[in-house]
C-alpha positions as CSV (number, residue, x, y, z in Angstrom):
1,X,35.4,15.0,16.0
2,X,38.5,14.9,13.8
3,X,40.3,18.3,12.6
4,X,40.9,17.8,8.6
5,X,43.3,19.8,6.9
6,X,41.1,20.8,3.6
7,X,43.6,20.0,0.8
8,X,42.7,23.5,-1.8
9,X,45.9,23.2,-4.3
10,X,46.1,25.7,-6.8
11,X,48.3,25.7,-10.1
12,X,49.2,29.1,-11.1
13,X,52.1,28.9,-14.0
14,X,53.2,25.7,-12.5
15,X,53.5,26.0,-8.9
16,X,52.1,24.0,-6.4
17,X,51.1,26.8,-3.5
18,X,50.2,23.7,-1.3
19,X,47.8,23.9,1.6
20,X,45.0,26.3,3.3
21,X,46.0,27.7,6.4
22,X,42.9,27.4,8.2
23,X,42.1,24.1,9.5
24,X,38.1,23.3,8.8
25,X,36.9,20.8,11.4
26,X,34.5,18.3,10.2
27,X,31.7,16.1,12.6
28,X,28.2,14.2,12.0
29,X,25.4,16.2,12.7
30,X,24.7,13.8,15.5
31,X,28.0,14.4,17.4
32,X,26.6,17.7,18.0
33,X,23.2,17.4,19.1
34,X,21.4,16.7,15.7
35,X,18.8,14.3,14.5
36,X,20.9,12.9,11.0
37,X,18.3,10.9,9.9
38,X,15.3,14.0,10.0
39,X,18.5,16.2,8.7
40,X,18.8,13.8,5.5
41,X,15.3,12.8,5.1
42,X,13.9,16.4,4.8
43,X,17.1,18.0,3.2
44,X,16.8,15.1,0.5
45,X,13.4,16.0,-0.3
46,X,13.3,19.5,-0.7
47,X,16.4,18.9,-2.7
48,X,14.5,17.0,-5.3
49,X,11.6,18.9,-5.1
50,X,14.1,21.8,-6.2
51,X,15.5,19.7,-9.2
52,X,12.0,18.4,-10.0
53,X,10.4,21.8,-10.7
54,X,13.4,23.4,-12.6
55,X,14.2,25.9,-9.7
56,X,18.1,25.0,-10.6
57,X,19.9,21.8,-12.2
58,X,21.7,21.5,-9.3
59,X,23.1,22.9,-5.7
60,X,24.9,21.9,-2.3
61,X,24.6,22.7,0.8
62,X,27.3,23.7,3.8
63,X,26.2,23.8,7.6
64,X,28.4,24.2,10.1
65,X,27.5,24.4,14.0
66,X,30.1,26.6,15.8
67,X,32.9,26.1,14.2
68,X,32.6,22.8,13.0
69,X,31.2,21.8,9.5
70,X,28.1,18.8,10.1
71,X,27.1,18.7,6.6
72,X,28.0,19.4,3.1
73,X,26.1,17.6,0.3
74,X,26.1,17.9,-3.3
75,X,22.5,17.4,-5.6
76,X,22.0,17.1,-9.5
77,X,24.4,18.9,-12.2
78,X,25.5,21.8,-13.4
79,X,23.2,22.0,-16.3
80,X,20.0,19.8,-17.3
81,X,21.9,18.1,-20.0
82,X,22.8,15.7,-16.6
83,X,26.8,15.8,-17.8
84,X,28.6,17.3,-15.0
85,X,27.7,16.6,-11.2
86,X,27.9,18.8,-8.9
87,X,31.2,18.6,-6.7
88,X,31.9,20.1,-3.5
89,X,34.8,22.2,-4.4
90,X,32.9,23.0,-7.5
91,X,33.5,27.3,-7.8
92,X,30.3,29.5,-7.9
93,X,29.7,33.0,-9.2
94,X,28.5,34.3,-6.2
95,X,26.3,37.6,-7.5
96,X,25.7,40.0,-4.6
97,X,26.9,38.0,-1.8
98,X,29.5,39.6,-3.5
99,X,28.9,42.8,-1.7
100,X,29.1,41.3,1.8
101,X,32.0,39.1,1.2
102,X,34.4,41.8,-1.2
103,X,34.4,45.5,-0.6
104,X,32.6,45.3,3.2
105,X,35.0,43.7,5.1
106,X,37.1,46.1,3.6
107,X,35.1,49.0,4.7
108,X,34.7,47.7,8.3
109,X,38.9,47.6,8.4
110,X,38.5,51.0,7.5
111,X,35.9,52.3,9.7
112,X,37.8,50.3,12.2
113,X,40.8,52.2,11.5
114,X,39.7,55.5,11.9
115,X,39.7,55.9,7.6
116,X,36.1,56.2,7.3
117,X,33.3,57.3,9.3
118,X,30.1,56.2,8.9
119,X,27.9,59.1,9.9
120,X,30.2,61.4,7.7
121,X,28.6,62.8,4.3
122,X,29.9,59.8,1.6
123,X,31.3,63.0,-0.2
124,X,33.8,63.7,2.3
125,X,35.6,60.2,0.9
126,X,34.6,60.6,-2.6
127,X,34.9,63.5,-4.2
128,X,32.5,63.7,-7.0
129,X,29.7,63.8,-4.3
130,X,30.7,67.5,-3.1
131,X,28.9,68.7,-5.8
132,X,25.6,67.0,-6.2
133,X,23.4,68.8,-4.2
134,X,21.0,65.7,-3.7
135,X,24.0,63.6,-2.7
136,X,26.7,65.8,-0.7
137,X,24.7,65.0,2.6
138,X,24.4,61.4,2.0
139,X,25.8,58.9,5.1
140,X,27.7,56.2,5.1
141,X,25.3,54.6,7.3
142,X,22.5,56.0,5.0
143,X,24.0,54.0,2.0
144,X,24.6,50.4,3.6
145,X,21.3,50.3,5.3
146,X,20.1,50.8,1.7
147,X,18.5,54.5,3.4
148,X,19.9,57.1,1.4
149,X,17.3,57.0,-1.8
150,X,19.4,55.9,-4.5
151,X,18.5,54.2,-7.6
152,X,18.1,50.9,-6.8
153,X,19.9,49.7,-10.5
154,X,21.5,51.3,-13.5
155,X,21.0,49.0,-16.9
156,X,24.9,50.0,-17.7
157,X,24.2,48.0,-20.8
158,X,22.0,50.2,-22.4
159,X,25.4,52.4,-22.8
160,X,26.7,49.4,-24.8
161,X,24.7,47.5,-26.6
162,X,22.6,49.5,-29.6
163,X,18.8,49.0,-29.8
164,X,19.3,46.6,-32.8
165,X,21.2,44.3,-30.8
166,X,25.0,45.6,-32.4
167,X,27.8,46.4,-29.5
168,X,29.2,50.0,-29.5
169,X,32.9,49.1,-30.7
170,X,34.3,52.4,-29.3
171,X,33.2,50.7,-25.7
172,X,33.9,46.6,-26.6
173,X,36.0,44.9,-29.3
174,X,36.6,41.1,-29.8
175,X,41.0,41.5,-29.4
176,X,42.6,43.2,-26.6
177,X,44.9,46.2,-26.7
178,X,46.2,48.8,-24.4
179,X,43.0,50.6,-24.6
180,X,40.7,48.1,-24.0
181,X,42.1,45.6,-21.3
182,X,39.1,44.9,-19.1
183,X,37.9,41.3,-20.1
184,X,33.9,40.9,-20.3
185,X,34.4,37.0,-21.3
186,X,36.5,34.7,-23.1
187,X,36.3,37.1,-26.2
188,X,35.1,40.8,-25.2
189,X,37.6,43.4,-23.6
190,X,35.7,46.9,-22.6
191,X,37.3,50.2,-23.0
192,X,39.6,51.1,-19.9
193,X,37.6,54.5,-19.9
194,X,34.3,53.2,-19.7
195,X,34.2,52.8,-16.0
196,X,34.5,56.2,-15.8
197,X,31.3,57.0,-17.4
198,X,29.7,54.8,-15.1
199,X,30.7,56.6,-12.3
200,X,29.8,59.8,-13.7
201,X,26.3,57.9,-14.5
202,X,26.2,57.3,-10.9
203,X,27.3,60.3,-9.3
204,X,24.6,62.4,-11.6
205,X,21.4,59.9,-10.7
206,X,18.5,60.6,-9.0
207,X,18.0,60.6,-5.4
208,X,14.5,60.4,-3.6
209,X,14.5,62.4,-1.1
210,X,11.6,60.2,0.9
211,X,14.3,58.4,3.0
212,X,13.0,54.9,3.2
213,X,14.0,51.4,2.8
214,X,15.0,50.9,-1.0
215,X,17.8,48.0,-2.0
216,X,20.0,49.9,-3.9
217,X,23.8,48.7,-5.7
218,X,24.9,51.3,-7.2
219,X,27.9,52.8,-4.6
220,X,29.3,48.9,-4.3
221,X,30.2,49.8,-7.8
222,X,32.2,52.8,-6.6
223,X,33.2,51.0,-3.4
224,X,36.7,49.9,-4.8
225,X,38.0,52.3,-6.4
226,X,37.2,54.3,-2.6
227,X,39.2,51.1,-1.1
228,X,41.6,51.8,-3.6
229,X,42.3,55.6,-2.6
230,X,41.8,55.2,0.7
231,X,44.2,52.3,1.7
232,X,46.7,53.1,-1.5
233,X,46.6,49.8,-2.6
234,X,44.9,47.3,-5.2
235,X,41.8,46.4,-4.3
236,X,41.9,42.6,-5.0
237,X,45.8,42.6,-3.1
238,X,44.0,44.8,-0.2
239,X,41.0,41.4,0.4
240,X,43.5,38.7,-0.4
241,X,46.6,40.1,2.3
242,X,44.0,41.6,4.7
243,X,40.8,38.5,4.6
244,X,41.2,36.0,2.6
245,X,44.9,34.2,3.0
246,X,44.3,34.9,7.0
247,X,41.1,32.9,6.6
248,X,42.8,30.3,4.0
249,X,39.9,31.2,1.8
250,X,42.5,30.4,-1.4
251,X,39.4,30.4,-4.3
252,X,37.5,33.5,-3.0
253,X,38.3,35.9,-5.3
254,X,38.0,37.8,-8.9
255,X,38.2,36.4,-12.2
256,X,38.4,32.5,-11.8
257,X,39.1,31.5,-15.6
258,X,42.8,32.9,-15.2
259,X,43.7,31.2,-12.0
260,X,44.5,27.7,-13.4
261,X,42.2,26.4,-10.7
262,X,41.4,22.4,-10.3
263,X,38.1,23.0,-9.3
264,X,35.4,22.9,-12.3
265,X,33.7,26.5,-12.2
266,X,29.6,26.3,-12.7
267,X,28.1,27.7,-15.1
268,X,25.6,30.4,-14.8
269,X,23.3,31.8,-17.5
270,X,23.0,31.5,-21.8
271,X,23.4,35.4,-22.5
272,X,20.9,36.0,-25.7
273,X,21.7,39.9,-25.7
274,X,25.1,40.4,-25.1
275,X,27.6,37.6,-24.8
276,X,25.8,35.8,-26.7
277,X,27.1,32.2,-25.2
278,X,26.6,30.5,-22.2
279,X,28.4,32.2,-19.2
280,X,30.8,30.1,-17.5
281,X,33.8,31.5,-15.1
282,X,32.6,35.6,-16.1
283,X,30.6,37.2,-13.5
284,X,26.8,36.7,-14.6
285,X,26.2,40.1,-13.8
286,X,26.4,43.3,-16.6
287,X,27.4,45.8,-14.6
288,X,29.9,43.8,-12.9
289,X,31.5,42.3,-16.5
290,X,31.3,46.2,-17.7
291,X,34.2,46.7,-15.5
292,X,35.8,43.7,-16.2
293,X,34.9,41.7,-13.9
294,X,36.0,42.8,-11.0
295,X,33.1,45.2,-9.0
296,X,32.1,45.4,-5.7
297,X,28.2,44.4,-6.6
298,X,29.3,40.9,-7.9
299,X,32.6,39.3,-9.3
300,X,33.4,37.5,-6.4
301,X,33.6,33.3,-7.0
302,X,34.4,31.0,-4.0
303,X,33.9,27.6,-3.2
304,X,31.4,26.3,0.0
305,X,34.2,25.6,2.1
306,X,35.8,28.9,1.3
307,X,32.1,30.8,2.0
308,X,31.8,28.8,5.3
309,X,35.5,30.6,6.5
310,X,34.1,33.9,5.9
311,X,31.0,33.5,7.4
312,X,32.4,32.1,10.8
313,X,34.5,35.0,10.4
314,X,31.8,37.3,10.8
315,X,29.7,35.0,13.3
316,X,32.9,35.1,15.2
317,X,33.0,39.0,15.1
318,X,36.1,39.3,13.0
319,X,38.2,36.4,15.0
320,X,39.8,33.7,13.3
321,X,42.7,31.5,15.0
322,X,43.6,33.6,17.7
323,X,43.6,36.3,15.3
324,X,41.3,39.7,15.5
325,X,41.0,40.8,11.5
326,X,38.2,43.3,12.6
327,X,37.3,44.4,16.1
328,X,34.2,42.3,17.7
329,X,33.1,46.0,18.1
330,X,32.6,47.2,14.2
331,X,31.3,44.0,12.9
332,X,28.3,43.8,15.6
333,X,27.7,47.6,14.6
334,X,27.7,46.6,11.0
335,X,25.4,43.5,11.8
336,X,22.9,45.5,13.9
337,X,19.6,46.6,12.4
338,X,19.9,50.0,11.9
339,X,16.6,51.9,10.5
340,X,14.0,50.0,12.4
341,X,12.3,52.6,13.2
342,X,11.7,53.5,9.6
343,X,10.7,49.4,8.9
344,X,14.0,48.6,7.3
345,X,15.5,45.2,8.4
346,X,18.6,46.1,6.7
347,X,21.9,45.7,9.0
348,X,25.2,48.2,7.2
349,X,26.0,45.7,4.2
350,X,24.2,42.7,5.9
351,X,20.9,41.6,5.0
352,X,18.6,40.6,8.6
353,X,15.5,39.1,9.3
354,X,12.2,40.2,8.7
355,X,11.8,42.5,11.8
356,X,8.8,39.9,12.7
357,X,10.2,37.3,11.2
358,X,9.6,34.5,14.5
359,X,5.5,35.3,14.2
360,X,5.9,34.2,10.9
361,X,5.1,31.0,9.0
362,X,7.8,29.6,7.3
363,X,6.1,30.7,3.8
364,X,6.4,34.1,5.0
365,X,9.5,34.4,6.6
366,X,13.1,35.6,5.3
367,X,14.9,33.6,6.2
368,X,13.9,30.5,8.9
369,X,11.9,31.8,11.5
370,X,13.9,30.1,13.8
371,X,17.2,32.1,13.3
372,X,17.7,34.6,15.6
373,X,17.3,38.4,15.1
374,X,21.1,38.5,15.9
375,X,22.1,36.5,12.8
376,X,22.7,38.0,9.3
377,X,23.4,37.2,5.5
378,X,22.6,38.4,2.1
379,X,21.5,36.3,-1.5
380,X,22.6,36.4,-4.8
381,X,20.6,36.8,-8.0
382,X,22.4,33.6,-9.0
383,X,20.9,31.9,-7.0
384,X,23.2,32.0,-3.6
385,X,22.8,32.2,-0.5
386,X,24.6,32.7,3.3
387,X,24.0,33.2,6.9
388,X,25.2,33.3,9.8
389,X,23.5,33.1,13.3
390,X,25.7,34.4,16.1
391,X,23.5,33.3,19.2
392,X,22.2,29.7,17.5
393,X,25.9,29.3,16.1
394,X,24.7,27.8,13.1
395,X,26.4,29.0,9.5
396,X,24.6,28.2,6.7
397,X,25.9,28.3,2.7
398,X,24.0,27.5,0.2
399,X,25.0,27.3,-3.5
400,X,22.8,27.0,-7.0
401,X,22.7,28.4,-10.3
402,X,19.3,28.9,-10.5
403,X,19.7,31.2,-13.7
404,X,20.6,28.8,-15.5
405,X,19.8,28.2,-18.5
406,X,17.9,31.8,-17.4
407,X,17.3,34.0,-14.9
408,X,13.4,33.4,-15.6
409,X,13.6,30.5,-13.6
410,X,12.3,31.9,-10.0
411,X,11.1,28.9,-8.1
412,X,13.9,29.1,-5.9
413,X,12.3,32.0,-4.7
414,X,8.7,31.1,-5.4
415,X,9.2,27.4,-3.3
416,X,11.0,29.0,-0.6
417,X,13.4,26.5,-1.2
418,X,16.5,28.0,1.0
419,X,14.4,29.3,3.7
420,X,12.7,26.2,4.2
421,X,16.7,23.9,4.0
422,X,18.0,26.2,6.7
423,X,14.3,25.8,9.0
424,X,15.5,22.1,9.1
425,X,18.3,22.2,10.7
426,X,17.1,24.8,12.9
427,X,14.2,22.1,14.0
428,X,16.8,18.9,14.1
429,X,18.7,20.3,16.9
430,X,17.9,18.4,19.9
431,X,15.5,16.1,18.3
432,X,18.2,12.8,18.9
């Protein structure tokens, strides 16, 4: 096994700010215990079956076992056109892994702390709360496990876009000013105020009081301006001082197209209703580009490489190079399954297995059914997706834009295309 320094240079007016930190070490599946030629064979296939039936124009894969990366591979293009391939530091919009990898680390710091509790009423921390009879008793705990009976999604577009197709100007305009600073995409800045009247959207939806197992977004879009308030700093300068320069995770972060990045950014969807264009280095998602990109329901971009840091993170419960960044304690609280009593998989932030996911066939299963109940993820809408198994020690990134050229493309999901690329490695360990 050789230790590679991973050369991530960024320009930003100029300057050269050199090398990541955090050394990423780099072995042959078979110096670890895996079959290499089952691992290509089968990875190559379903990789081709992918591209073949339109499920995305392109993708890669990252695996790392403990703390060493065994394989990252690149397939097809960014779009069907066949133009651009795809690279491995190619940057992703990363949709609602978002959630897992922005504002929740942040919250588990927090919690950590002493700031936040989780089995508090949400309305102690935010204010609005106190007064919304439905929602003033509301947990914490309730609102990561996806328990507390929110609306699962808020079309924040409707607000904006008139039923004849026009944009409300008094909410977007094509030129910036000191009003309207919040960029939607190369040529669309949003009113500064209109994230306020999302919030006050949010705080005055409906609740179901049936407390069950129901995904919901809508408090990750609240989440940092809470971070905000409670820490007394920026939220992006709160992730990149407290995770993501102690990881060496340089490209995970907000709003790519400024950063004067080398790495080619993929492309995700062509926007008929709103944007009109195709969507390249804007977060893909509405809600998220209505507050100018930077939300903690999707925004973030990242490279593999860069996912892969923060996912061994986690699987090493908040330890990286001698370093503790969250206490063991918090993050296997937050990666625990917490409602199962009420059939609810759901970990606080973390997506988990099917709670019967190993007596399932692999059609049926989410994810592998060889991952252990211990391990935890989440997906994005864009068609991304990563895990992280703390008993098997296997970390698994992968990375498409399946909505491209629209998000009516679903045989990613339909083909069980990343639960059935994670099942191989699973089954090549031990095999050579």
């Amino acid at each position: 096994m050789k230790k590679i320094a991973i050369p991530i240079f960024l320009f930003i007016t100029g300057i050269q700010l050199g090398f990541a930190q955090q050394e990423l070490i780099h072995a042959t599946p078979s110096k670890l215990g895996f079959d290499e030629d089952f691992i290509n064979r089968n990875v190559d296939s379903i990789m081709k079956m992918g591209m073949d039936s339109l499920a995305f124009p392109g993708a890669q894969l990252l695996i790392a076992k403990n703390d060493t990366i065994i394989f990252h591979k690149t397939y097809g293009y960014h779009t069907y056109d066949n133009q651009t391939p795809v690279a491995l530091n190619d940057l992703y919009d990363l949709a609602s892994v978002t959630k897992i990898a922005g504002p929740l680390p942040a919250l588990m710091k927090l919690v950590d702390e002493g700031k936040l509790d989780l089995d508090k009423p949400f309305s102690t921390y935010w204010e609005p709360w106190r007064k919304q009879k439905d929602k003033k008793d509301i947990t914490l705990r309730e609102i990561l496990a996806h328990q507390a009976g929110l609306v699962p999604y808020i079309v924040f577009l409707n607000e904006v876009v008139r039923k004849n197709g026009k944009i409300k100007k008094r909410f977007v305009r094509q030129s910036p000013d000191k009003r309207f600073l919040g960029r939607v995409d190369d040529s669309l800045y949003i009113n500064n105020r209109f994230e306020r009247k999302m919030n006050r959207i949010i705080n005055r939806s409906e609740v179901s009081y049936e407390k069950k197992y129901l995904y919901s977004g809508l408090t990750f879009l609240i989440f940092p301006r809470l971070i905000e308030q409670l820490t007394g700093t920026d939220y992006q300068t709160y992730l990149d001082e407290n995770f993501y320069k102690p990881i060496g995770a340089h490209t995970l972060g907000y709003l790519p197209t400024g950063k004067n990045f080398i790495n080619a950014i993929v492309p995700t969807e062509v926007d008929s209703l709103f944007r009109k264009s195709l969507v390249k280095g804007w977060v893909h998602d509405e809600n998220a580009a209505l507050k100018g990109g930077v939300s903690g329901n999707a925004g973030l971009f990242a490279t593999a490489d860069d996912l892969a840091k923060l996912m061994l993170l986690y699987q090493n419960y908040g330890r990286v190079e001698g370093q503790q960044l969250i206490s063991a304690e918090i993050v296997k609280e937050f990666t625990e399954v917490q409602y199962p009593e009420n059939d609810n998989r759901r970990g606080l932030g973390f997506d988990k297995p099917l709670l019967n996911n190993a007596e399932l066939a692999l059609g049926e299963a989410y994810p592998s059914p060889l991952v252990s109940p211990e391990s935890f993820g989440h997906s994005g809408f864009t068609g991304t997706f990563v895990w992280a198994d703390p008993v098997k020690k296997i970390t698994y990134i992968f990375l498409s834009n399946r909505v491209y050229p629209s998000r009516a493309h679903q045989n990613l999901y339909r083909l069980h295309i990343r639960e059935a690329l994670q099942d191989v490695f699973y089954r090549a360990e031990g095999r050579n």
